[in-house]
PyMOL Python script that loads the backbone (N, CA, C, O; Angstrom):
from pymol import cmd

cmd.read_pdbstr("""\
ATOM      1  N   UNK A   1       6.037 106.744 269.875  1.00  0.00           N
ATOM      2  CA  UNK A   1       6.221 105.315 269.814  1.00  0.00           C
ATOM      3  C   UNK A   1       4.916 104.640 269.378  1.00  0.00           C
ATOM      4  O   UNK A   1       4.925 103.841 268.441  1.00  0.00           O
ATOM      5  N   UNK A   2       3.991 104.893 269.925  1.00  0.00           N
ATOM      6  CA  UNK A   2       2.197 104.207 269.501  1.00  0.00           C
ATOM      7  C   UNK A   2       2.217 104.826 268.061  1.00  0.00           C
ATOM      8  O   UNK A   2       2.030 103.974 267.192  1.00  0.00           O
ATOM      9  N   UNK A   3       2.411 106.188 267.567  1.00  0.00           N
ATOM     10  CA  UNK A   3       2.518 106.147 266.076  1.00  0.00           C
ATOM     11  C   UNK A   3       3.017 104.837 264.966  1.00  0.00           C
ATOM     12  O   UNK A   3       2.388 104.345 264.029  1.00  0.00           O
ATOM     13  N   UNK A   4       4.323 104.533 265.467  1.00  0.00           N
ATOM     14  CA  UNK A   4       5.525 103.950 265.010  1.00  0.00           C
ATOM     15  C   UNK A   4       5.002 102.357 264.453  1.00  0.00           C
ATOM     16  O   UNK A   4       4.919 101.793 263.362  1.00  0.00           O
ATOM     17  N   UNK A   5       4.648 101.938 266.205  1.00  0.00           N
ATOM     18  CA  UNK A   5       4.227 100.647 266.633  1.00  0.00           C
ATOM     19  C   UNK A   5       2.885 100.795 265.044  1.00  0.00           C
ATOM     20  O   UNK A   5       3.034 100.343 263.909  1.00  0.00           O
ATOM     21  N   UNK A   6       1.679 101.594 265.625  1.00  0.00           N
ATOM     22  CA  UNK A   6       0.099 101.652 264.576  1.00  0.00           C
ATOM     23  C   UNK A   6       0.445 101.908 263.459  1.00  0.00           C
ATOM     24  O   UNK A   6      -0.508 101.447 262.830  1.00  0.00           O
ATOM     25  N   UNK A   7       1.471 102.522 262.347  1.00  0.00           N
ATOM     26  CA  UNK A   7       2.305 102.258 261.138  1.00  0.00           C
ATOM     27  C   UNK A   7       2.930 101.000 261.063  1.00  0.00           C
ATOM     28  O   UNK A   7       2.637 100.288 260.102  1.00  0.00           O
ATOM     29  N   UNK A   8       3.419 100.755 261.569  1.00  0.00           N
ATOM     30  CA  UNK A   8       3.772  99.152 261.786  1.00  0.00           C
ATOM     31  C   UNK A   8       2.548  97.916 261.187  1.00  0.00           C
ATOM     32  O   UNK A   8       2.590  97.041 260.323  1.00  0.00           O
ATOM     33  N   UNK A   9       1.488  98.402 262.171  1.00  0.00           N
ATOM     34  CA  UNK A   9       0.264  97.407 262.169  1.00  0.00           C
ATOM     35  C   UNK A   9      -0.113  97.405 261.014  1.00  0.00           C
ATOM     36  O   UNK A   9      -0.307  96.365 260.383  1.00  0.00           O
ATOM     37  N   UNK A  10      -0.292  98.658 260.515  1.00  0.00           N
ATOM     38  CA  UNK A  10      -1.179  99.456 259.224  1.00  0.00           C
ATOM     39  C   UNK A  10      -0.521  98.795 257.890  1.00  0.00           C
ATOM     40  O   UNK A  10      -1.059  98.587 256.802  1.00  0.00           O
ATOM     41  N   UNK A  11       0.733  98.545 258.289  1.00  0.00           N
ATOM     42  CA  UNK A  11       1.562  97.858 257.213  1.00  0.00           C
ATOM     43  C   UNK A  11       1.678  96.528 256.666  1.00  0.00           C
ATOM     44  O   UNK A  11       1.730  95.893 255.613  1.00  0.00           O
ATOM     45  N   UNK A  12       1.693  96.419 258.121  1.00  0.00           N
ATOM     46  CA  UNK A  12       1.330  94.295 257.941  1.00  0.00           C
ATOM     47  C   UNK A  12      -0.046  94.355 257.409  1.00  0.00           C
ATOM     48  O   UNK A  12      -0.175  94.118 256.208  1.00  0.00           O
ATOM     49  N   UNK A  13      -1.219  94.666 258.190  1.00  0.00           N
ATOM     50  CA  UNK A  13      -2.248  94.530 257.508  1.00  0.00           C
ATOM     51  C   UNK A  13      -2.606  94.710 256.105  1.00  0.00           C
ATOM     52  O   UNK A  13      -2.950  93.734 255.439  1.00  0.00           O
ATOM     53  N   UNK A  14      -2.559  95.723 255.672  1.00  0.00           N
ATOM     54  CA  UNK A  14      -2.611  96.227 254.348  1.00  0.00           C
ATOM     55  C   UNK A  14      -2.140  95.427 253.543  1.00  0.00           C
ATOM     56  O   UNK A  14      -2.611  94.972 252.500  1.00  0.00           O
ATOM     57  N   UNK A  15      -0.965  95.222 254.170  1.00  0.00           N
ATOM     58  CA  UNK A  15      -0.113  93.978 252.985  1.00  0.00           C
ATOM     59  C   UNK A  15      -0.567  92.375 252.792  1.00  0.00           C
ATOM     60  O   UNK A  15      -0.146  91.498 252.038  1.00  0.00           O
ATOM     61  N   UNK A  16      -1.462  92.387 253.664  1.00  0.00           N
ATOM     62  CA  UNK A  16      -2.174  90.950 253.820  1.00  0.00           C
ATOM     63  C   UNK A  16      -3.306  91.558 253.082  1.00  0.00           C
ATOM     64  O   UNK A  16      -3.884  90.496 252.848  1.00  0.00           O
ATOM     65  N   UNK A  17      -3.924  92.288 252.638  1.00  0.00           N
ATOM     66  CA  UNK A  17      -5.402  92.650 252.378  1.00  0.00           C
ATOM     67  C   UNK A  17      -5.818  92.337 253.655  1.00  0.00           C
ATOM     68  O   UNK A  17      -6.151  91.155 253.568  1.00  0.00           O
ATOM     69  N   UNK A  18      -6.003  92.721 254.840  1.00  0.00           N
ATOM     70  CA  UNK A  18      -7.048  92.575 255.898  1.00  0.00           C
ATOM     71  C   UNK A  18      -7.322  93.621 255.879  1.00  0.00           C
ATOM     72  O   UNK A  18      -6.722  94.662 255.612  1.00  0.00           O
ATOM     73  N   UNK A  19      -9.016  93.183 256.399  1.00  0.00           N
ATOM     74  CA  UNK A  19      -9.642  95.207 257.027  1.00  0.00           C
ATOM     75  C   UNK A  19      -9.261  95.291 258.540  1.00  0.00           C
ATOM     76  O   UNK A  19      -8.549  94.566 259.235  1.00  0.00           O
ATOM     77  N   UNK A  20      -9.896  96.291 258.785  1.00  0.00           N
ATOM     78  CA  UNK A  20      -9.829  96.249 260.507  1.00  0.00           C
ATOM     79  C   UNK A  20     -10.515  95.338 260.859  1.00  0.00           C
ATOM     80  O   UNK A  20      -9.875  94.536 261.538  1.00  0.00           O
ATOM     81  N   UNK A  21     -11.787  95.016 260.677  1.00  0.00           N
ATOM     82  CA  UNK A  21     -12.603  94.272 261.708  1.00  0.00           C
ATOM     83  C   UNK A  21     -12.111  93.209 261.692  1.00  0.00           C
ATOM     84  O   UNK A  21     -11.905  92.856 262.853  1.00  0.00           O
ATOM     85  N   UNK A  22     -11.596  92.005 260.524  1.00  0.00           N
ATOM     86  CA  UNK A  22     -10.890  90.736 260.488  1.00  0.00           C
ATOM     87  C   UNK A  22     -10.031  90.939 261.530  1.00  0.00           C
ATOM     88  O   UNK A  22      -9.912  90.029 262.351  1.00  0.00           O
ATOM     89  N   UNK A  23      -9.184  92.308 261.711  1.00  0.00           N
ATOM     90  CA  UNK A  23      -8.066  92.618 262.580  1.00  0.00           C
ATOM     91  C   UNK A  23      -8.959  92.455 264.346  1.00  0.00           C
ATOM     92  O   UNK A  23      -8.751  91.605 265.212  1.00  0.00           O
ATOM     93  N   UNK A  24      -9.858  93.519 264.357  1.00  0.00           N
ATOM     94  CA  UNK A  24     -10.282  93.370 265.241  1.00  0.00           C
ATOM     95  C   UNK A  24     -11.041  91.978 266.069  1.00  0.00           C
ATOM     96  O   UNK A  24     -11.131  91.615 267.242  1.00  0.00           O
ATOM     97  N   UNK A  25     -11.438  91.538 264.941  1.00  0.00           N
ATOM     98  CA  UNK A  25     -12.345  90.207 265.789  1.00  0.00           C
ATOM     99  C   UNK A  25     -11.636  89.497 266.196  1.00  0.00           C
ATOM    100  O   UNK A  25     -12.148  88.541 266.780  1.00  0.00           O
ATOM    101  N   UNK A  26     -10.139  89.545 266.130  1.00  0.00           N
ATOM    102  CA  UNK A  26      -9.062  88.345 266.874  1.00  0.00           C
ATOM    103  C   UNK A  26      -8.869  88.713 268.508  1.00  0.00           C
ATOM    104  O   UNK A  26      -8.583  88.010 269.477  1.00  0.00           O
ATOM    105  N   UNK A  27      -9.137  90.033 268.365  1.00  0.00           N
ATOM    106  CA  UNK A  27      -8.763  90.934 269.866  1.00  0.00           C
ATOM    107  C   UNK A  27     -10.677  90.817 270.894  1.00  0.00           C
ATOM    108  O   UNK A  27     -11.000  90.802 272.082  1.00  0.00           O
ATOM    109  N   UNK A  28     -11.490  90.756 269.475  1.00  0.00           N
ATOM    110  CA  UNK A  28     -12.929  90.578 270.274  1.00  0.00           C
ATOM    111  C   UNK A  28     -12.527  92.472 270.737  1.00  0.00           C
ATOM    112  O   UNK A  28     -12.512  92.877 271.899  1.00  0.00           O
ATOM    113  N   UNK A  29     -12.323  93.106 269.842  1.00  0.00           N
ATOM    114  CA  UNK A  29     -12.396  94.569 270.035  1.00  0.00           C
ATOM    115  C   UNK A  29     -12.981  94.884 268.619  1.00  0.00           C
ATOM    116  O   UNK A  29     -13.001  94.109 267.663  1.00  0.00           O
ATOM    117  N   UNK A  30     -13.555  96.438 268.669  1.00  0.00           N
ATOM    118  CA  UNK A  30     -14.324  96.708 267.611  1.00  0.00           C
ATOM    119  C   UNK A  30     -13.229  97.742 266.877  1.00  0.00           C
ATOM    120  O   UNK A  30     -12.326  98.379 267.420  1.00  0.00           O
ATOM    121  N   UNK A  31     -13.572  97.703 265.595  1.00  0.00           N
ATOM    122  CA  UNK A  31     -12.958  98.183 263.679  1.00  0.00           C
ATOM    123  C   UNK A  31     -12.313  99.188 263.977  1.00  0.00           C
ATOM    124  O   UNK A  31     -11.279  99.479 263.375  1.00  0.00           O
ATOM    125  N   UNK A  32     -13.004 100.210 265.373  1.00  0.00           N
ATOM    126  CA  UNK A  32     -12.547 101.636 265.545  1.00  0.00           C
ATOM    127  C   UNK A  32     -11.113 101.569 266.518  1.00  0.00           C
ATOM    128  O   UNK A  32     -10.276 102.471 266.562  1.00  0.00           O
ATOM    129  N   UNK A  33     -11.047 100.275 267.281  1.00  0.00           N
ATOM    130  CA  UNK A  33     -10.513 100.414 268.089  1.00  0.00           C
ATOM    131  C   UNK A  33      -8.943  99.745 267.375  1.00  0.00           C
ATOM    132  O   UNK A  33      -7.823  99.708 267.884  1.00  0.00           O
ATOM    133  N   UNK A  34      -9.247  99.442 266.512  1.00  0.00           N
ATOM    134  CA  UNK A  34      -7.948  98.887 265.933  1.00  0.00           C
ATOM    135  C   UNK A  34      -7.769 100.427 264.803  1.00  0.00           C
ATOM    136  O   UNK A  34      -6.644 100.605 264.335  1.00  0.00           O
ATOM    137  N   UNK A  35      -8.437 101.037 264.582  1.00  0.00           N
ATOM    138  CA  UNK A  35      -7.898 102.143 263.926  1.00  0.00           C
ATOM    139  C   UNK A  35      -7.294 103.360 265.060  1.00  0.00           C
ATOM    140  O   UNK A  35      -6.368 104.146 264.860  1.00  0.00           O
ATOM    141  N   UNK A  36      -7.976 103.248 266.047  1.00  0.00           N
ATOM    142  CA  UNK A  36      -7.591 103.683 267.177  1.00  0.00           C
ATOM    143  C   UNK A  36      -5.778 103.577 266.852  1.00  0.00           C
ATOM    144  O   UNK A  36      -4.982 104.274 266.223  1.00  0.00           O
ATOM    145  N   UNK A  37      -5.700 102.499 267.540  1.00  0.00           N
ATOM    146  CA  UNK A  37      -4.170 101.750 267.208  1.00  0.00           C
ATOM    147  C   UNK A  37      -3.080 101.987 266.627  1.00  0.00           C
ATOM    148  O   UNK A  37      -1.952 102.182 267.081  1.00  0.00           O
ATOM    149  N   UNK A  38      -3.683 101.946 265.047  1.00  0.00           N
ATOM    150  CA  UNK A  38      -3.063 102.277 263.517  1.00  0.00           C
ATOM    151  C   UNK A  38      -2.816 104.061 263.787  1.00  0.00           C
ATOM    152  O   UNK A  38      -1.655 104.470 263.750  1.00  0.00           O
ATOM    153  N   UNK A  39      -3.429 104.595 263.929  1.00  0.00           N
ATOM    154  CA  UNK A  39      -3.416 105.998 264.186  1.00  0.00           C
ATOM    155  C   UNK A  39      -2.696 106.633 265.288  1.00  0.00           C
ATOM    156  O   UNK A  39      -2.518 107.842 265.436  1.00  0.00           O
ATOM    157  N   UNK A  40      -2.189 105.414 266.261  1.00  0.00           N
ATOM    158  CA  UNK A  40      -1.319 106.061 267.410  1.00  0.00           C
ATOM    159  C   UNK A  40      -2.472 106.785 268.605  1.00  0.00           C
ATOM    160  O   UNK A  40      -1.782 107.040 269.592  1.00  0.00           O
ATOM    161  N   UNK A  41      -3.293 107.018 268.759  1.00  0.00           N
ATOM    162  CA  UNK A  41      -4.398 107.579 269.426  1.00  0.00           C
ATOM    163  C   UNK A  41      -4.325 106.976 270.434  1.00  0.00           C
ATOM    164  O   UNK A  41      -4.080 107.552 271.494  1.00  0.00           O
ATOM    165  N   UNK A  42      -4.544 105.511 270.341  1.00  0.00           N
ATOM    166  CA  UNK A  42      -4.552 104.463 271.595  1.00  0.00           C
ATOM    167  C   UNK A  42      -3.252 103.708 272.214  1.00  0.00           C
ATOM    168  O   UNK A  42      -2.395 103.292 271.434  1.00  0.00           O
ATOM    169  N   UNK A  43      -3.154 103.592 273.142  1.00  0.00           N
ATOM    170  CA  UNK A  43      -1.675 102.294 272.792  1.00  0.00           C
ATOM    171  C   UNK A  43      -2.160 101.248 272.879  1.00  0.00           C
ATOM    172  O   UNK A  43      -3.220 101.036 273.469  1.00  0.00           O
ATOM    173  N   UNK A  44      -1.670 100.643 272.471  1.00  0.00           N
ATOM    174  CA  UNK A  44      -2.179  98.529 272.319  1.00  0.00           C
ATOM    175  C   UNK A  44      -1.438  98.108 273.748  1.00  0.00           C
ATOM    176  O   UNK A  44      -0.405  98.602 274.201  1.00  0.00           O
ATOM    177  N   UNK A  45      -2.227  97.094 274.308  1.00  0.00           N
ATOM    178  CA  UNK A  45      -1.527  96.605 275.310  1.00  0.00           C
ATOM    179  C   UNK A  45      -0.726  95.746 274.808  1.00  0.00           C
ATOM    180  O   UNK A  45      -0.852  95.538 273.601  1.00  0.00           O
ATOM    181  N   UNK A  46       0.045  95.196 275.357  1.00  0.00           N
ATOM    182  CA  UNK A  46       1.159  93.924 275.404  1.00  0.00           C
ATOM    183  C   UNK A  46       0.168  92.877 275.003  1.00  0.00           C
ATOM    184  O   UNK A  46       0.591  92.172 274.087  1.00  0.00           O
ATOM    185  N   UNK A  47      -1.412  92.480 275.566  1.00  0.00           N
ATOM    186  CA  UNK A  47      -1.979  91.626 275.257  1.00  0.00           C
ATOM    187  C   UNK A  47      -2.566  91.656 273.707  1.00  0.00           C
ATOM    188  O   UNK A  47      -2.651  90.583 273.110  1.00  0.00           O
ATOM    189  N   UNK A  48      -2.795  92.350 273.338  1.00  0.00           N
ATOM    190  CA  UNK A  48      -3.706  92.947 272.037  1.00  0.00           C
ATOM    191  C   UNK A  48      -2.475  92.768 270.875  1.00  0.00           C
ATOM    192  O   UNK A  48      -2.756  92.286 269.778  1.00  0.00           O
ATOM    193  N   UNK A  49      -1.336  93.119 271.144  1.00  0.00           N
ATOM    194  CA  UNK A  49      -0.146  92.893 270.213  1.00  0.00           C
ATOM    195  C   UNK A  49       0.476  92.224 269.767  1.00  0.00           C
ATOM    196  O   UNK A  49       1.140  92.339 268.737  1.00  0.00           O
ATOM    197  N   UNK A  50       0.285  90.683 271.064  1.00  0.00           N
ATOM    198  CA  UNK A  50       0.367  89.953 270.865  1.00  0.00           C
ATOM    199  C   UNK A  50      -0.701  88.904 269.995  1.00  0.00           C
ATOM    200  O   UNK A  50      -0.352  88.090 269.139  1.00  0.00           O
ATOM    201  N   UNK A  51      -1.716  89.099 270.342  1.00  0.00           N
ATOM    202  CA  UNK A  51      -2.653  88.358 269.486  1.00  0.00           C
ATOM    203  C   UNK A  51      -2.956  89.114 268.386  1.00  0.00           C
ATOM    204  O   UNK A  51      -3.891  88.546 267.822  1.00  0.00           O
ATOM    205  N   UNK A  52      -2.590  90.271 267.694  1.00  0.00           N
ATOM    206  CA  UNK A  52      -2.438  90.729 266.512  1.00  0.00           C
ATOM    207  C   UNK A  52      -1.481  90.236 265.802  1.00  0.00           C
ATOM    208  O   UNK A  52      -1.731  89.767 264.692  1.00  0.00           O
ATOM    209  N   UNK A  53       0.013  90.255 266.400  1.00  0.00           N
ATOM    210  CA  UNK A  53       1.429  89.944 265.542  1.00  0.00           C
ATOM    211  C   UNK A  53       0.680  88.217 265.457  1.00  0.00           C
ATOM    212  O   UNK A  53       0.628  88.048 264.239  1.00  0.00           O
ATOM    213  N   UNK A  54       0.159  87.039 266.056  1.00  0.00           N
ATOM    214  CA  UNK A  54       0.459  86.040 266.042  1.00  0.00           C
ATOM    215  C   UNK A  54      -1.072  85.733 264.865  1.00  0.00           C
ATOM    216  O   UNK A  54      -1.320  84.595 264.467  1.00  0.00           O
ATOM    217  N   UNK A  55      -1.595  86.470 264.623  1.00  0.00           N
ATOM    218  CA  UNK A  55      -3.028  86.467 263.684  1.00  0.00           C
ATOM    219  C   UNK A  55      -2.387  87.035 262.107  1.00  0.00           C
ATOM    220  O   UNK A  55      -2.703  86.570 261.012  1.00  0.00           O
ATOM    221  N   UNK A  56      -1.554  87.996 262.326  1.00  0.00           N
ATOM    222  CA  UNK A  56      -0.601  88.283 260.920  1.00  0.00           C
ATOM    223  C   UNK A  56       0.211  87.655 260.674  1.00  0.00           C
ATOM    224  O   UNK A  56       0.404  87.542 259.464  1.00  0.00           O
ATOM    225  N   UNK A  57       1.067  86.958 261.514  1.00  0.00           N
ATOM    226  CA  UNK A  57       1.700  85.892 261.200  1.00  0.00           C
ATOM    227  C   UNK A  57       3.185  86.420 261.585  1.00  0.00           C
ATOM    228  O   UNK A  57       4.148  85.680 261.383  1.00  0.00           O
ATOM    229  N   UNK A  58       3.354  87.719 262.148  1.00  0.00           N
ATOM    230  CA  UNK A  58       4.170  88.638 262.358  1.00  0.00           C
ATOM    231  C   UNK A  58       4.792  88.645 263.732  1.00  0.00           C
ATOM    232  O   UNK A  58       4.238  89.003 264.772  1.00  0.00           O
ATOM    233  N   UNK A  59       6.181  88.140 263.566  1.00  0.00           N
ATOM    234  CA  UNK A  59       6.735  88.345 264.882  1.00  0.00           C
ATOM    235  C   UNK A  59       6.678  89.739 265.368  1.00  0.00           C
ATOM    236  O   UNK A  59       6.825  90.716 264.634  1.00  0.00           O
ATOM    237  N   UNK A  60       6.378  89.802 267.101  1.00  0.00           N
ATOM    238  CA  UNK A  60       6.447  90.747 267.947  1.00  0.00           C
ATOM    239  C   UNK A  60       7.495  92.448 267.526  1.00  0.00           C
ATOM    240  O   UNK A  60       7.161  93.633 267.523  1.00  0.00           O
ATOM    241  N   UNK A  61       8.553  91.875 267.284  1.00  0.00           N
ATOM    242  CA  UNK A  61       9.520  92.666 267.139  1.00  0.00           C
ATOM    243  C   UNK A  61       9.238  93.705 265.702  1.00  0.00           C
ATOM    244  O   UNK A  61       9.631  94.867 265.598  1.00  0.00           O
ATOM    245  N   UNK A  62       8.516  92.987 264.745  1.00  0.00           N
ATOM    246  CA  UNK A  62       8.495  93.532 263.257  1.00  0.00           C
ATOM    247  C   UNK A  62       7.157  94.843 263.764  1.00  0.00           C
ATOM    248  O   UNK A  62       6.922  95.700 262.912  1.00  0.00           O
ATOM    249  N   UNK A  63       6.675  94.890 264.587  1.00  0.00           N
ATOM    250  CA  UNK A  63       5.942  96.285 265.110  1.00  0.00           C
ATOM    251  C   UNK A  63       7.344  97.268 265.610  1.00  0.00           C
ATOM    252  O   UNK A  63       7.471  98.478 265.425  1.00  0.00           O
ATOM    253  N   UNK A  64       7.990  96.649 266.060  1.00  0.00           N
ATOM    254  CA  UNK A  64       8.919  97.940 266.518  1.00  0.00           C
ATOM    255  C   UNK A  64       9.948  98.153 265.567  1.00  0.00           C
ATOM    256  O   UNK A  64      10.707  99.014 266.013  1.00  0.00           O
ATOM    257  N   UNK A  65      10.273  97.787 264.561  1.00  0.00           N
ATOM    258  CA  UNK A  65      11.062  98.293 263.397  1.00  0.00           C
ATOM    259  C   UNK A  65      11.324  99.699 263.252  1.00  0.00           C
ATOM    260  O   UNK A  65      10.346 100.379 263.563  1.00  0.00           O
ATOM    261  N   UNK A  66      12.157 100.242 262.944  1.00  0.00           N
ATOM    262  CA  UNK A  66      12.743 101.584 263.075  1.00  0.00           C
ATOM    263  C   UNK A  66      12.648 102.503 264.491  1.00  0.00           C
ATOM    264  O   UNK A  66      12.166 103.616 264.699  1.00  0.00           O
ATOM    265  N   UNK A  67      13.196 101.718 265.200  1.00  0.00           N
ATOM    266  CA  UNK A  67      13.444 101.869 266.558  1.00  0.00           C
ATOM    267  C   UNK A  67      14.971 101.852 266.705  1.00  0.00           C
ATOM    268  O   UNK A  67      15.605 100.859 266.348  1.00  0.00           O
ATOM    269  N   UNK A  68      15.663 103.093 267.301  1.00  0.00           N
ATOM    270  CA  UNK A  68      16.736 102.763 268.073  1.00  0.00           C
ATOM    271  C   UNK A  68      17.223 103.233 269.443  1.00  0.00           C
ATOM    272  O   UNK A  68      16.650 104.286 269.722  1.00  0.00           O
ATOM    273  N   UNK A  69      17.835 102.952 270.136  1.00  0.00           N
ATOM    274  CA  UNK A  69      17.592 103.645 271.472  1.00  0.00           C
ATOM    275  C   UNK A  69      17.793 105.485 271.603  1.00  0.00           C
ATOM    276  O   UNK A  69      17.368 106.161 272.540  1.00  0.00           O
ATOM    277  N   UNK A  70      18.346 105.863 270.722  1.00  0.00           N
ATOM    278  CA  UNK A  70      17.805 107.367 270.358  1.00  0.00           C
ATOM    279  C   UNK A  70      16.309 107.985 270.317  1.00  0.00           C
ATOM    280  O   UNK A  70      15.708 108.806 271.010  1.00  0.00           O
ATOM    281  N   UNK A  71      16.030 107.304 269.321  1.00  0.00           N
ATOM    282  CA  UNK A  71      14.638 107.441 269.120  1.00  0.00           C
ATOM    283  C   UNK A  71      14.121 107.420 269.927  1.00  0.00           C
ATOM    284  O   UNK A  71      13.621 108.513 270.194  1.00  0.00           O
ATOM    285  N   UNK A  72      13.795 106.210 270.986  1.00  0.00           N
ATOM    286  CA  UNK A  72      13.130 106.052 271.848  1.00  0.00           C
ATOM    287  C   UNK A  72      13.326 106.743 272.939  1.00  0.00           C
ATOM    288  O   UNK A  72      12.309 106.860 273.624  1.00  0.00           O
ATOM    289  N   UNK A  73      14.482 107.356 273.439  1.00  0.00           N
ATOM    290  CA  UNK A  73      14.651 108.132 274.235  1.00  0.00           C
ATOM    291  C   UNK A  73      14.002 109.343 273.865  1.00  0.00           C
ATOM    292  O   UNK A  73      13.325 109.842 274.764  1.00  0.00           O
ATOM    293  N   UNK A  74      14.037 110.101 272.501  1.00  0.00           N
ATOM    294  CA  UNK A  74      14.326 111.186 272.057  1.00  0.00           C
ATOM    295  C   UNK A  74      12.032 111.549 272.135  1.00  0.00           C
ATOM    296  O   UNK A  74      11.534 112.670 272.033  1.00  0.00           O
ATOM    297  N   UNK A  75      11.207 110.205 272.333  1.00  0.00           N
ATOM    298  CA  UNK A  75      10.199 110.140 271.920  1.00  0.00           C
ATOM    299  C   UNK A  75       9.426 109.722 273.354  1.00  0.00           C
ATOM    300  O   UNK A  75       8.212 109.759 273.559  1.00  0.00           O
ATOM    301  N   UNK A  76      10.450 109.326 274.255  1.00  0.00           N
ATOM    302  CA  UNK A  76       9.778 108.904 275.824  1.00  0.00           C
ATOM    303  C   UNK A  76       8.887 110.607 276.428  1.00  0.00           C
ATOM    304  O   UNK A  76       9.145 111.767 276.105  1.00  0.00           O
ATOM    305  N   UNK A  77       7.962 110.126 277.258  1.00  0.00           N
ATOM    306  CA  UNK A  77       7.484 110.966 277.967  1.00  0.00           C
ATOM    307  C   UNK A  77       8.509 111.290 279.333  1.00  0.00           C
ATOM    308  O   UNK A  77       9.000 110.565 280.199  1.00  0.00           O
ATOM    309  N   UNK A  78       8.560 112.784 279.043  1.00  0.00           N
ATOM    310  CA  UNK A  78       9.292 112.754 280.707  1.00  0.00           C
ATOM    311  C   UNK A  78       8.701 112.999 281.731  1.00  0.00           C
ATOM    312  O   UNK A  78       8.501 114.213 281.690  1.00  0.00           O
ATOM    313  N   UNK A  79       8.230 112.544 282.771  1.00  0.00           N
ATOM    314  CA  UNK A  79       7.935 112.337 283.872  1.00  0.00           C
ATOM    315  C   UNK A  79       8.654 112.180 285.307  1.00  0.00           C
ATOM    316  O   UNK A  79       9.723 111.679 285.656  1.00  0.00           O
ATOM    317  N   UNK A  80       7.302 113.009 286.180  1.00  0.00           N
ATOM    318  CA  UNK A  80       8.514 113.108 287.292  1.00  0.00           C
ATOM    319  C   UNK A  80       9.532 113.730 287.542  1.00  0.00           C
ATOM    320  O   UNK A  80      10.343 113.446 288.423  1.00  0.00           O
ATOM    321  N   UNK A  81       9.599 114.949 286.530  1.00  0.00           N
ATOM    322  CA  UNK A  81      11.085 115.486 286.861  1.00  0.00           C
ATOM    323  C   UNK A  81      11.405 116.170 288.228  1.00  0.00           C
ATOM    324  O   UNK A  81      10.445 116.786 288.689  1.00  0.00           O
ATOM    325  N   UNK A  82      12.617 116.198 289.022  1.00  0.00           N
ATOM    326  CA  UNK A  82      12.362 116.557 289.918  1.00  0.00           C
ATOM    327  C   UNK A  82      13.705 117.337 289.941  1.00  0.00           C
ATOM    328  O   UNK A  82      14.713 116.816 289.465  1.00  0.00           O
ATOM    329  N   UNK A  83      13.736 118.752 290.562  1.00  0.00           N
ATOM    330  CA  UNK A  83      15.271 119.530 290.028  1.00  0.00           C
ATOM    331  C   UNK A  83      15.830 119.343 291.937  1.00  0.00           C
ATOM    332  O   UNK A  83      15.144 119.083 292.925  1.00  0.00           O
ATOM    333  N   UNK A  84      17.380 119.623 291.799  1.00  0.00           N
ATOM    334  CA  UNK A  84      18.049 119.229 292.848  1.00  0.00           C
ATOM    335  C   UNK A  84      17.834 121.114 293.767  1.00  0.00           C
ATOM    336  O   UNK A  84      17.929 122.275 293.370  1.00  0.00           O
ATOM    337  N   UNK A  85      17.556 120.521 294.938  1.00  0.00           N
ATOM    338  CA  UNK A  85      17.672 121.802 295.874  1.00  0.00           C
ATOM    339  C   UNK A  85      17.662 121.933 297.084  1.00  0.00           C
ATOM    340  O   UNK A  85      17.769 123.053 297.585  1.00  0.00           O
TER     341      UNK A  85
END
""", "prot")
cmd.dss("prot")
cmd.show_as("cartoon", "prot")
cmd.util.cbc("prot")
cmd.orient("prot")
């Protein structure tokens, strides 16, 4: 999903001509940390995503594009499993 979402980012940006750091100085985070991002490495918080989508001009939702609840299931971490006994 942080792949998906940081292809997402990588896309809007690019398509604006922005670099990272323009990207980054909205977050007051540094060039790496928004490649961080783009690369899936990091996850973006809810806060950081928001002040990215609203600096691209990009509603919230256009990061999660090619999402369906398959996917997302098929891509969740499983955790916690616990077997019956």
């Amino acid at each position: 999903m942080d792949r998906r979402i940081g292809r997402n980012l990588r896309a809007r940006r690019t398509s604006l001509s922005l670099t990272l750091g323009e990207v980054a100085g909205v977050c007051g985070i540094s060039f790496q940390q928004v490649h961080k991002y783009e690369r899936g490495a990091n996850k973006i918080s809810a806060e950081a995503l928001w002040r990215i989508a609203k600096f691209l001009g990009a509603p919230l939702s256009s990061f999660y594009e090619d999402f369906d609840a398959e996917t997302a299931a098929s891509e969740a971490p499983v955790m916690g499993r616990q077997t019956a006994g």
